[in-house]
N, C-alpha and C positions, 0 to 999 in steps of 0.2 A: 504494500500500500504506500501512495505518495506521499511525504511529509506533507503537513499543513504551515505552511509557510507564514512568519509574522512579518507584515514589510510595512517598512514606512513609505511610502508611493508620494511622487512631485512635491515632497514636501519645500517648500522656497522660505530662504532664511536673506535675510541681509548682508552684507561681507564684513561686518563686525557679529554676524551672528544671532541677528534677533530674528525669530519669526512674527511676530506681530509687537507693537509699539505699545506703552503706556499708556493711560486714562479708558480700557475701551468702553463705550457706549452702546446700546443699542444702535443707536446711528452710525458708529463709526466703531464695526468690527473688529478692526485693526490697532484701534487708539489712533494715537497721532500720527502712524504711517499710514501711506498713499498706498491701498492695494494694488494701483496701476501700477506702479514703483515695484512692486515685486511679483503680481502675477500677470502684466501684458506679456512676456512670456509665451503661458499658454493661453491667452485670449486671444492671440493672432493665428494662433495654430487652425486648419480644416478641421481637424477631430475637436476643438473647444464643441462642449455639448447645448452651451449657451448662443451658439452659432444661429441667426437668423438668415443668412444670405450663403450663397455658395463659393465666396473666397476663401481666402486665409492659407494658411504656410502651408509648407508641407518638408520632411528632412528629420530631423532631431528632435528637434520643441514636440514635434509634431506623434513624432513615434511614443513620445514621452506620456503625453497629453491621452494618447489610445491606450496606455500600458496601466491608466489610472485604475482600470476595471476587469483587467484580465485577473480570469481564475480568482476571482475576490466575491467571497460568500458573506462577509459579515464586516462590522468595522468596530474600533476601541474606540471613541473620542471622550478628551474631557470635558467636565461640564462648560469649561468658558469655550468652547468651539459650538455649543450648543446653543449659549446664547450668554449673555454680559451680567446675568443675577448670581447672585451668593447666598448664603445661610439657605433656611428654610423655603421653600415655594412659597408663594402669595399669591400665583395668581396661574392656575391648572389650565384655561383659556389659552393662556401663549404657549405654542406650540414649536418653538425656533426660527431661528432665522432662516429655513429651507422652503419657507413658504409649503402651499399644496402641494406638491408632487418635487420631494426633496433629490438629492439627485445621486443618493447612495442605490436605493434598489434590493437592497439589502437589510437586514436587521441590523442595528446600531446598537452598540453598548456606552447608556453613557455613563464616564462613571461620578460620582457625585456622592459624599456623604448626605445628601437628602434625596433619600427614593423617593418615586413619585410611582402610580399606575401608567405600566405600560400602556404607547398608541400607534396606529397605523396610520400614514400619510401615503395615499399611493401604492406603491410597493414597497415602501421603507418601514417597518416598525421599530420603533425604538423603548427600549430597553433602559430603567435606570439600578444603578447598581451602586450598593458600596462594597466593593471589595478589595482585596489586595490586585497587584497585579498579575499575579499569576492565577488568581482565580478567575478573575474574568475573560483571560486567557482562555483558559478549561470552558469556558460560557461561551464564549465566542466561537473557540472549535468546533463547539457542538451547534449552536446555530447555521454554522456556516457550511455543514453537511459533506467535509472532507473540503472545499475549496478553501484557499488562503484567507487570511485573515489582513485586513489592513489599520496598519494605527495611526489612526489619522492627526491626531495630534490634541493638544498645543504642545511646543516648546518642553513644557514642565511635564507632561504625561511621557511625551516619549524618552523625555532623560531618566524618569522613574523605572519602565521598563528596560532600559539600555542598565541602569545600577542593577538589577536584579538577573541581569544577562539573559530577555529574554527575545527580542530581535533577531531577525536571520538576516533580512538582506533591509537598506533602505539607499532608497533616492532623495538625493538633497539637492535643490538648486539652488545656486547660489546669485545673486542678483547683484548688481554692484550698483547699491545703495546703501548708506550707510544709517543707520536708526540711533544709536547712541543708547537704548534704552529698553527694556521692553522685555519680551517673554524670550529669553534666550537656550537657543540648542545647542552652542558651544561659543569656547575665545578660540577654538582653534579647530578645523575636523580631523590634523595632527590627535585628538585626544582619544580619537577610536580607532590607530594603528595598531595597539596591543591585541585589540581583539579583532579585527575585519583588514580585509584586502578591501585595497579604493582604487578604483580609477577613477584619474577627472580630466571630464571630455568638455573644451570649451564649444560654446554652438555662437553662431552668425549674429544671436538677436541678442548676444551680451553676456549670458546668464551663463555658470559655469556650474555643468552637470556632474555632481560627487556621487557615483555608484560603490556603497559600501557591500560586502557579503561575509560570513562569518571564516575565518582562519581553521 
C-alpha cells in the first residue's frame, strides 16, 4: 500500500520569511501584506482555479498551481487560515473566508482549541479539532481514504508539525518581498537541511520555488 503522504503544497513565504503579515483582519487576510505581493505568482498561472477568462501562464508557476490538488484527500489548516477570530466562537453563522463553494473539495481539519459542530460547504466539510499534531494527522489519514494529506498552513501550524517530524515533502515559494513581520516559517530554509533534500528552482515570474523531501 502507498504511503499517505503529509505535504505542504504552494505554500509562499516572503524572502525574510513570513507567510502572512501582522494585525490580520477579516478584511485583510494577510495583515498588512499585499496578497498580490506574494501570491500573483499563481494568479497569473492557466491552472489558477479562480481563473475567469482563458489566458494566463503556462511553464512552472503553472505546473505548480495544478500540483495544489493532486492525490490530496483531506487538509490540516489552523484556525487563523480559517478565519481572523480567537478564544471561544460567538458567532456559528460565519462560516470562513471560502465563501459557498470553498475551494479544498475535500474535508478540512481545523485545528483550534475551541470545537465547534462540524459543516459542509459544497464539497468541503470541515472539521474542528483540538488535538495534538499527530493526532489529527491519524484524522486526517483517515478522512482522506488513502490519498495525501495537505497542511495547508499558517506559518505557526506547519512549524508545529515540522518540530514533531511529521512532514514528508513541502513546496515553498518564495517571493521576493520582504514583510518584516508577521507569521513566520523560517530566518532561513538552511534550517531544514538536517532533515530534507531541497532543491531550489528559480521561475520567470520572480518567485523562487524550494522543493523540500525527507532524507
Amino acid at each position: 500500500m502507498t504511503a499517505q503522504l503529509l505535504r505542504v503544497q504552494n505554500l509562499t513565504v516572503s524572502s525574510d520569511g513570513y507567510a502572512a503579515g501582522e494585525g490580520m483582519t477579516l478584511e485583510r487576510p494577510f495583515g498588512h501584506a499585499d496578497p498580490a505581493a506574494l501570491m500573483s505568482w499563481a494568479g497569473a498561472t492557466a491552472s489558477w482555479p479562480h481563473r475567469t477568462d482563458g489566458g494566463g501562464s503556462r511553464g512552472l508557476d503553472d505546473h505548480f498551481t495544478r500540483d495544489f490538488t493532486r492525490n490530496i484527500g483531506a487538509e490540516i489548516m489552523g484556525r487563523g487560515k480559517f478565519g481572523p477570530q480567537t478564544g471561544p466562537w460567538e458567532d456559528h453563522e460565519w462560516l470562513g473566508w471560502w465563501g459557498d463553494e470553498p475551494p479544498f473539495h475535500t474535508p478540512v481539519i481545523v485545528l483550534t482549541h475551541h470545537e465547534r459542530p462540524s459543516y459542509t460547504l459544497g464539497d468541503t466539510t470541515f472539521h474542528f479539532l483540538d488535538a495534538s499534531p499527530a493526532d489529527a494527522l491519524t484524522r486526517a489519514r483517515h478522512e482522506a481514504h488513502g490519498a495525501d494529506v495537505r497542511l495547508g498552513g499558517g506559518a505557526t501550524l506547519i512549524r508545529s508539525f515540522l518540530a514533531d517530524d511529521l512532514v514528508d515533502t513541502m513546496h515553498v515559494a518564495v517571493a521576493p518581498v520582504e514583510l518584516g513581520a508577521g507569521s513566520r516559517l523560517w530566518e532561513s530554509p538552511d534550517e531544514l537541511l538536517d532533515r530534507f533534500h531541497c532543491d531550489v528552482v528559480p521561475s520567470p515570474s520572480g518567485v523562487t520555488h524550494h522543493l523540500f523531501w525527507r532524507r
